[in-house]
C-alpha positions as CSV (number, residue, x, y, z in Angstrom):
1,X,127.0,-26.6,-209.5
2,X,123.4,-24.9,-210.0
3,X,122.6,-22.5,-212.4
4,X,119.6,-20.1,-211.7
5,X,118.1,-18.7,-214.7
6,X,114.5,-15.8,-214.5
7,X,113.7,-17.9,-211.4
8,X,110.3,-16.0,-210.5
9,X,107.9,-16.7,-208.0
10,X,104.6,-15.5,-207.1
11,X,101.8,-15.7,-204.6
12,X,97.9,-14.1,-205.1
13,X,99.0,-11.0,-203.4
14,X,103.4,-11.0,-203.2
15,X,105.9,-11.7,-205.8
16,X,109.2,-12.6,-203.3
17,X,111.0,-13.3,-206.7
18,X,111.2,-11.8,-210.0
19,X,113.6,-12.7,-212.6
20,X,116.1,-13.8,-210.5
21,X,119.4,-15.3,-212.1
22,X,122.7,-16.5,-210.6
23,X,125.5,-19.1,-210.6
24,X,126.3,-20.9,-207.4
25,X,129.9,-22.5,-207.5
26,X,131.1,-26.6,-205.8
27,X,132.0,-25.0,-202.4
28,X,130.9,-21.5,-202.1
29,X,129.3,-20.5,-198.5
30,X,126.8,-18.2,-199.8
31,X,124.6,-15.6,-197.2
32,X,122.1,-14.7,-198.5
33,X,120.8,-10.7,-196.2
34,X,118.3,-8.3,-196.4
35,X,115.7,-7.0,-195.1
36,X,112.4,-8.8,-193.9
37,X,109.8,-10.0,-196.8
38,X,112.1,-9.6,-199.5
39,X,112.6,-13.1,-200.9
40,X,115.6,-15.1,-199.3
41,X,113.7,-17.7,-197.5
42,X,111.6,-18.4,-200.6
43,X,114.7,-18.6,-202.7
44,X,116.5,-21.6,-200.8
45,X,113.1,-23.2,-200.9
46,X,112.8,-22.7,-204.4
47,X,116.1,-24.4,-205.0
48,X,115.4,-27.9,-203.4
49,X,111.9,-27.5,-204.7
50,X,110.0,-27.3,-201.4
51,X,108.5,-24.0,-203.1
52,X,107.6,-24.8,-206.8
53,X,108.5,-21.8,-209.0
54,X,106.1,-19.6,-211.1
55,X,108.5,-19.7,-213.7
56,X,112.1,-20.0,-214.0
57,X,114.9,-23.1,-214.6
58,X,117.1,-24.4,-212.0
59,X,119.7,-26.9,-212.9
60,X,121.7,-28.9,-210.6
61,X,124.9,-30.5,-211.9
62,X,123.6,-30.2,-215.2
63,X,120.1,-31.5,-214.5
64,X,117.3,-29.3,-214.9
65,X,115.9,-30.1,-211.7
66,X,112.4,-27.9,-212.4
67,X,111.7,-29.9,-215.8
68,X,108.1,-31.9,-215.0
69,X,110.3,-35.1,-215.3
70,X,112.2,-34.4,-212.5
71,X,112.3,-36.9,-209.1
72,X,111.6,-34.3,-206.1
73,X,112.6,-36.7,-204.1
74,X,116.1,-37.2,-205.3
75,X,116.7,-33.6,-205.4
76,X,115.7,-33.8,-201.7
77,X,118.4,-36.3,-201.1
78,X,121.3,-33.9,-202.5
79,X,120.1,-30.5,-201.3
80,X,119.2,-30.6,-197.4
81,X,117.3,-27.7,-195.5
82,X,117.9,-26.9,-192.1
83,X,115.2,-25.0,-190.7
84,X,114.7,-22.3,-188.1
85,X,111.8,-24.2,-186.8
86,X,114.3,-27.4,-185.8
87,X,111.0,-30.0,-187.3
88,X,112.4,-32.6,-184.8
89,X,110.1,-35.7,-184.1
90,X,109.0,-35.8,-181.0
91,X,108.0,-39.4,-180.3
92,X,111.6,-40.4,-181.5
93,X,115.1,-40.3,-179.5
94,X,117.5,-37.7,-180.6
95,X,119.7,-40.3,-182.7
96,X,116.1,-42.0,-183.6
97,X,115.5,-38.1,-185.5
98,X,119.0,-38.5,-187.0
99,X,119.0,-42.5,-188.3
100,X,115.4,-42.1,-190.0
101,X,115.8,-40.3,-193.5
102,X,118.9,-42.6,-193.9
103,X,117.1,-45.8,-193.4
104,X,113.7,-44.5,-195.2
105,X,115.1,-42.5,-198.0
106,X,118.6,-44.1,-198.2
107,X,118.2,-47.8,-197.6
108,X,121.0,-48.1,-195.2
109,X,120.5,-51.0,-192.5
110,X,119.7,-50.0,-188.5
111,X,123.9,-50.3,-187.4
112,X,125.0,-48.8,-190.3
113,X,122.4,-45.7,-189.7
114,X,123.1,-45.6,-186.2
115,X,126.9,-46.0,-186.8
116,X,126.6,-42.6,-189.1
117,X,124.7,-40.3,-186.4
118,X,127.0,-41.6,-183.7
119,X,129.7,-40.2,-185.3
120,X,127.6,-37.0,-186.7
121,X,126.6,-36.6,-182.8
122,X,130.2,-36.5,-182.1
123,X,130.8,-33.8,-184.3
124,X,128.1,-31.0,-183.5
125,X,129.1,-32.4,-179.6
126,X,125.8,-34.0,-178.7
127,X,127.0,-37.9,-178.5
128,X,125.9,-37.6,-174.8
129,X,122.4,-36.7,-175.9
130,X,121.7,-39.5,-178.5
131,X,119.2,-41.4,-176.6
132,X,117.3,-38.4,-174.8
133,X,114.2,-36.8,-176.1
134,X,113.6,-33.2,-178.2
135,X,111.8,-31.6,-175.6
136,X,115.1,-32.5,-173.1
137,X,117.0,-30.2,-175.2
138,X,117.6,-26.7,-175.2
139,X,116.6,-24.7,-178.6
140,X,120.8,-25.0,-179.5
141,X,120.4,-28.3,-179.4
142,X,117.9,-29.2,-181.3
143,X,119.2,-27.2,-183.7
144,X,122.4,-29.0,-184.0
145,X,120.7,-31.9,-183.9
146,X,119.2,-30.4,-186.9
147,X,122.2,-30.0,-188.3
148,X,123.7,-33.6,-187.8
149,X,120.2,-35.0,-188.9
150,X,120.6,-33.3,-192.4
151,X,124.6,-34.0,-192.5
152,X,123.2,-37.5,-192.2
153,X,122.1,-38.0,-196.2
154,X,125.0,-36.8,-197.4
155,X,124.0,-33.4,-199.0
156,X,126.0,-31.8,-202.0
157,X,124.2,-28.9,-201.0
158,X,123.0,-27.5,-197.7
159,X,120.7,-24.8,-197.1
160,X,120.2,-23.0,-193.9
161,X,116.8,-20.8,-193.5
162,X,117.7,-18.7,-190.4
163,X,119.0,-21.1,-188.1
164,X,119.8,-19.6,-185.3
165,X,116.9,-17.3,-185.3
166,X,114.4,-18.8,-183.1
167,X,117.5,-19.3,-180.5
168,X,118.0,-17.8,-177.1
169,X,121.1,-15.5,-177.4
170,X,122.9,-17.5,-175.2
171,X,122.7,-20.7,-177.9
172,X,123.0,-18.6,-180.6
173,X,127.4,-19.4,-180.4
174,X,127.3,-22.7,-180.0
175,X,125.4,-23.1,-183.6
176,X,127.1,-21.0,-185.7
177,X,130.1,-22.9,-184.5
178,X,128.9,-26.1,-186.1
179,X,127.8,-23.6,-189.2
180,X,131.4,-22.6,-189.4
181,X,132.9,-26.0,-189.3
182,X,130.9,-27.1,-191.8
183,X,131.9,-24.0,-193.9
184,X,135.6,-25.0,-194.0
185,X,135.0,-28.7,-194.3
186,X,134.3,-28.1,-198.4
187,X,130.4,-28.1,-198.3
188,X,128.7,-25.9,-200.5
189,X,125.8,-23.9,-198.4
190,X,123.3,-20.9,-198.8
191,X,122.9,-19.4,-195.2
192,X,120.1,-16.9,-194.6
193,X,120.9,-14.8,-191.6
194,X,120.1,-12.0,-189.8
195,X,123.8,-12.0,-188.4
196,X,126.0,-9.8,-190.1
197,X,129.0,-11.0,-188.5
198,X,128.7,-14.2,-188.8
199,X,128.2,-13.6,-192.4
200,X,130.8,-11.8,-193.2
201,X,133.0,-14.1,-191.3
202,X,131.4,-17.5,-192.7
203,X,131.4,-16.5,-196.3
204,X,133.2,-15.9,-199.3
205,X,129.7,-14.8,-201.1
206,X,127.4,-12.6,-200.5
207,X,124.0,-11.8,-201.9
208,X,121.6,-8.9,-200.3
209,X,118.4,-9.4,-201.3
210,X,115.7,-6.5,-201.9
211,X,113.3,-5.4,-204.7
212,X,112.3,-8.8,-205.7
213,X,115.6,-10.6,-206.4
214,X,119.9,-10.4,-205.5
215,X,119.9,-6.3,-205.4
216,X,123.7,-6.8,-204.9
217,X,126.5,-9.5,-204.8
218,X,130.1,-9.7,-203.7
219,X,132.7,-10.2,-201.5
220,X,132.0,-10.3,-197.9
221,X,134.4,-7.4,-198.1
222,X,132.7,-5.8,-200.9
223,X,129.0,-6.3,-199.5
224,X,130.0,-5.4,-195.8
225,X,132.9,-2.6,-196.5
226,X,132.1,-1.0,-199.9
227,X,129.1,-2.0,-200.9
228,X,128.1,0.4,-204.2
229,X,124.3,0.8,-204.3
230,X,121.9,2.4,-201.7
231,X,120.1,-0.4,-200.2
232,X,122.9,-2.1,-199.6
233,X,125.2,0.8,-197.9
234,X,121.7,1.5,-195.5
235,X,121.2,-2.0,-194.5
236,X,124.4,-3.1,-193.7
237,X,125.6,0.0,-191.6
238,X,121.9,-0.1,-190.2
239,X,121.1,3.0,-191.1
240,X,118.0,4.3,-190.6
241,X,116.1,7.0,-193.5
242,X,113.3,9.6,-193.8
243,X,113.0,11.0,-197.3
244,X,111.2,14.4,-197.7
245,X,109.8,15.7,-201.0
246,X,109.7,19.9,-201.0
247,X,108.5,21.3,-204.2
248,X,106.3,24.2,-202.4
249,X,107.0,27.1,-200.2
250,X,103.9,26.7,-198.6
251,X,104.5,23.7,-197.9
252,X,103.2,21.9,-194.3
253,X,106.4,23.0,-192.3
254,X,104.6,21.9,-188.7
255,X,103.6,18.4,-190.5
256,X,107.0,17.7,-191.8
257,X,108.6,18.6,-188.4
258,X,105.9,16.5,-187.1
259,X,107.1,13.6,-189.4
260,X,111.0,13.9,-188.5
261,X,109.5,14.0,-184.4
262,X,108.1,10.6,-184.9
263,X,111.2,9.3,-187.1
264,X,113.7,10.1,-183.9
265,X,110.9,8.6,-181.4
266,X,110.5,5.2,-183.3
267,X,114.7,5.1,-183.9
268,X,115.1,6.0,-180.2
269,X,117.2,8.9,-181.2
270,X,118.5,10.3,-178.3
271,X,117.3,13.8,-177.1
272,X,119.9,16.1,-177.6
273,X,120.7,14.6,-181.7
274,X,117.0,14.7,-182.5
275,X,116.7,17.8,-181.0
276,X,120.1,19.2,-183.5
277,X,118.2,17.3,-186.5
278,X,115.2,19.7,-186.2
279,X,117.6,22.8,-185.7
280,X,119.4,21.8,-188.9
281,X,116.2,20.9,-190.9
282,X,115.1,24.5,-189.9
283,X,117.7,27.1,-190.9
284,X,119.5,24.7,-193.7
285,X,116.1,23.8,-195.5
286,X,112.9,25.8,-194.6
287,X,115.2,29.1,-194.1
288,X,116.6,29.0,-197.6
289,X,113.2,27.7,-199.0
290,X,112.1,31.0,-198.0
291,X,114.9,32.7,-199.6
292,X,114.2,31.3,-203.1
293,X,113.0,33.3,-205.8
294,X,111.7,30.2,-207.9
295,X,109.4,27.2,-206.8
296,X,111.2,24.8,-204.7
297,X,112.1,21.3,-205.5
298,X,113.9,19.7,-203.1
299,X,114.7,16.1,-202.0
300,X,115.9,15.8,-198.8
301,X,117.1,12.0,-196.5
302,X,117.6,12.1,-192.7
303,X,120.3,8.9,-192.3
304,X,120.2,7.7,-188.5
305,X,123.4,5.2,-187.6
306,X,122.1,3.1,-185.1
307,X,125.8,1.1,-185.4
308,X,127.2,4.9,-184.7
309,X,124.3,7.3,-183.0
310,X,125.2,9.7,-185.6
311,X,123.1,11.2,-188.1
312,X,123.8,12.9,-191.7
313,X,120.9,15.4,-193.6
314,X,121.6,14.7,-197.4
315,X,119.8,17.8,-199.4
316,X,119.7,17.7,-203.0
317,X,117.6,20.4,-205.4
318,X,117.4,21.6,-208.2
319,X,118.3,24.8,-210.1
320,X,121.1,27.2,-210.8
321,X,124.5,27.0,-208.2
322,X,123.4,27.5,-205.0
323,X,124.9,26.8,-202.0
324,X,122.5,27.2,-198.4
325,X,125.2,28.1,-196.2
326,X,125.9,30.8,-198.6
327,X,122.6,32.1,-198.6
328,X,121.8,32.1,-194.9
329,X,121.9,35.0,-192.3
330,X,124.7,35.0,-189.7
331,X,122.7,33.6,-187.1
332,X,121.6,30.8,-188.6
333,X,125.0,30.0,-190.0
334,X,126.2,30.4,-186.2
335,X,123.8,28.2,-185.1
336,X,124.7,25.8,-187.8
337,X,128.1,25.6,-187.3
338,X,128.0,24.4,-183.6
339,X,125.8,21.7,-184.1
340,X,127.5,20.3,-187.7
341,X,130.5,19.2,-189.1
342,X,132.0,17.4,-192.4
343,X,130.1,20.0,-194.6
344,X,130.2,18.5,-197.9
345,X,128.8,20.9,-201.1
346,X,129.0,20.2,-205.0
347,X,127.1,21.2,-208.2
348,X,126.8,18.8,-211.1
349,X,124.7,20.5,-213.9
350,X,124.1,16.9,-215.7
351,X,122.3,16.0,-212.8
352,X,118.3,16.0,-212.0
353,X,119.0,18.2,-208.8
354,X,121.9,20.1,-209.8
355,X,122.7,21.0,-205.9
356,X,123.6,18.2,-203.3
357,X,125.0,18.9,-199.8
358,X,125.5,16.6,-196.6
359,X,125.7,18.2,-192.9
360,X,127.1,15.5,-190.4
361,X,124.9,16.4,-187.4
362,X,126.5,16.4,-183.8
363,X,124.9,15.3,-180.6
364,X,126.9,18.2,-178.8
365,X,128.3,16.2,-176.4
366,X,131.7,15.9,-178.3
């Protein structure tokens, strides 16, 4: 249904989208996650042409809908946007907001427009509203009034920019159960969402967005359950990362402590597993830097589960077999055994770091 070919587009000081390709199938419910400022918003826009690309084809049915030739307007007509925003009129009535793009852009007469978002009304359960005013509605609401208004032309295609995002919690339900009736009725939609639930519930694509284009695509059980690059696996599980670069035995100890001190303070790590993390940090890492004959070169990641209040120190370095637990005094492997479990240590010679281990970090309180 549209084909997406080195769709790239740029601003004077962002690019959102580089090279971005990808085939969206009659039918698919597509999410499209990631983190903040990394393109999904400008991508739907990009596809009905509310953003004009830098460079790039989009075709629609076969139409190239980004040739100079093409009527904007029709494109309009087939791929409706539902924004976060609501962009409800306020001097009209609720079924007023929903009868206008039919009769303006569609030609139909006053009944058979009103006819339509009667029965639209019905279905995202707001016939009883049809003749009161925007600001008499709660922010649910007007978003399903949204909803119906776009429902209203007809769309082939219907993109959703974060529609529930600007809603109280409490409303948040009663749109995404529109959302998901409209996902089983056939429709083919692009949802972005901040929801991870109701994405991989509403689905049966996924893409996750990051580094300027669809970082990685799948299932909602691939994405969600085993998704296979980095990004993906962090954002998903919401995990939380400080990376730390070693490659000096003088290097700022009390800075980097300093640096993993303000990580657990801005990820509200609580007290007792921040306090394990610097424990770990000390006699796994700066003990065993120490104890090297050679210069250093370490890369080390701190992973914080908010989902799961745990946290995981990945170390990987380079040089000859060495494992730190090994290496260490008694004491510090005592004191390293009662605040870590799941020890996990291999050696891959073909690798940049040679060395990688992972310490599961306990809280203590188990």
């Amino acid at each position: 249904m549209i084909t997406i070919k080195n769709l790239t587009k740029e601003y004077l000081s962002v690019t959102p989208l580089k090279d971005v390709s990808a085939q969206i199938n009659d039918g698919d419910v597509i999410s499209l996650i990631g983190p903040s400022g990394t393109g999904k918003s400008t991508f739907i826009r990009c596809l009905n042409l509310l953003e004009k690309p830098s460079s790039g084809q989009i075709w629609l049915d076969g139409e190239e809908i980004t040739a100079p030739t093409c009527n904007v307007e029709e494109v309009h007509k087939k791929m409706g946007m539902v924004f976060q925003s609501f962009n409800l009129f306020g001097h009209m009535t609720v079924i007023e907001n929903v009868m206008a793009p039919t009769i303006d852009l569609l030609g139909k007469t006053n009944q058979d427009a009103y006819d339509e978002a009667m029965k639209l009304l019905r279905m995202v359960g707001l016939a009883d509203k049809a003749f009161s005013w925007p600001d008499e509605l709660s922010g649910g609401q007007k978003q399903r009034v949204a909803i119906a208004r776009t429902l209203a032309m007809n769309p082939k295609v219907i993109l959703l920019d974060e529609p529930t995002s600007a809603l109280d919690p409490t409303m948040v339900g009663e749109v995404q159960a529109v959302i998901r009736q409209l996902a089983v009725s056939g429709k083919t939609m692009l949802i972005v969402t901040h929801e991870m639930d109701f994405a991989k519930a509403i689905s049966n694509r996924v893409f996750y967005m990051d580094e300027g284009g669809i970082y990685e695509e799948g299932t909602p059980e691939e994405i969600f359950d085993n998704p296979k690059r980095e990004k993906t696996r962090r954002f998903v599980r919401r995990l939380k990362v400080l990376e730390l670069d070693i490659t000096s035995k003088t290097y700022d100890f009390l800075g980097t402590q300093s640096q993993i001190e303000d990580y657990c303070v801005k990820n509200q790590i609580d007290h007792g597993l921040a306090r394990h993390i610097h424990l770990v940090f000390e006699e796994a890492i700066h003990q065993n830097i120490t104890l090297l004959k050679g210069k250093p070169k370490f890369r080390i990641a701190i992973e914080y589960s908010q989902e799961k209040a745990t946290a995981t120190l990945f170390v990987d370095y380079a040089g000859e077999k060495y494992n730190l637990f090994e290496k260490l005094d008694d004491i510090s492997v005592s004191i390293l055994k009662k605040i870590t479990q799941d020890k996990i240590y291999n050696y891959d010679s073909g690798r940049e770091y040679e060395n990688h281990m992972e310490l599961s970090i306990t809280d203590g309180t188990a």
